[in-house]
N, C-alpha and C positions, 0 to 999 in steps of 0.2 A: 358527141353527146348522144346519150341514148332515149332517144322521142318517143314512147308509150300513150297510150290514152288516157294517162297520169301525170300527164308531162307538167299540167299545171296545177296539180298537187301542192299544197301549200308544206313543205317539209317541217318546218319550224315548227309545228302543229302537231307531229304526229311522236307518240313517247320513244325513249331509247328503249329500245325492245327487242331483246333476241329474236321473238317470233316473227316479227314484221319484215315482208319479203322487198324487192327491191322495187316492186311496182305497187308498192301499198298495201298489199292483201294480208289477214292475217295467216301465216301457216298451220295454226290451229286451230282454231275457230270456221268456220263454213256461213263469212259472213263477208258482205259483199265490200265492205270496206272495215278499216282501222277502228274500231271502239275507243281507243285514245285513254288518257290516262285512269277513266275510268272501270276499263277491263280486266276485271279478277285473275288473268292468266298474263296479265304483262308482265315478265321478269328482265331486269337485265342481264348480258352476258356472263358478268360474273354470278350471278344469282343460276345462271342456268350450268355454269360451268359445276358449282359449289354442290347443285343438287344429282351432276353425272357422279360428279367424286363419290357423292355420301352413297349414290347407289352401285358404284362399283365396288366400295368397303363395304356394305352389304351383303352381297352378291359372294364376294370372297369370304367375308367369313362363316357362309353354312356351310355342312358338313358335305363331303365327297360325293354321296350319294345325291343331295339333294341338288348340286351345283352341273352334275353329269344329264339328272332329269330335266333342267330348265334351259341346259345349252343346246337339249335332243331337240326339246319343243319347239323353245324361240331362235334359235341362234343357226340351226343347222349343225349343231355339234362344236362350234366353235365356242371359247371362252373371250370374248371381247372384254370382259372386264379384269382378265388376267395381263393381256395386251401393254 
């Protein structure tokens, strides 16, 4: 068992939530604890799976040009949504 200073975290309390790390924190948010089911950014996994998909079909279907200029920017030249 892994003993954290969360150790007594009540789990059952806390939403299903892609974002939420394994020691309670949220990983987007810059807040000290879990906001819980009432935090506008809580997705579950499939909701966060659902919204990589919709932006890799995005992403693939602009034109040549535009696809070469976003992968220079962000990606280091790679196409991770080609992958």
């Amino acid at each position: 068992m892994n003993l954290t200073r969360y150790a007594n975290l009540n789990w059952l309390d806390l939403p299903n939530c892609a974002n939420l790390s394994k020691n309670g924190h949220c990983t987007v948010l810059n807040t000290s604890r879990c906001l819980g089911e009432t935090c506008r950014f809580k997705l579950t996994q499939e909701e966060k799976d659902a919204g990589a998909r919709k932006a890799k079909k995005r992403l693939s279907s602009l034109d040549e040009k535009m696809q070469e200029k976003i992968s220079a920017k962000y990606y280091k030249g790679r196409r991770p949504w080609q992958e």
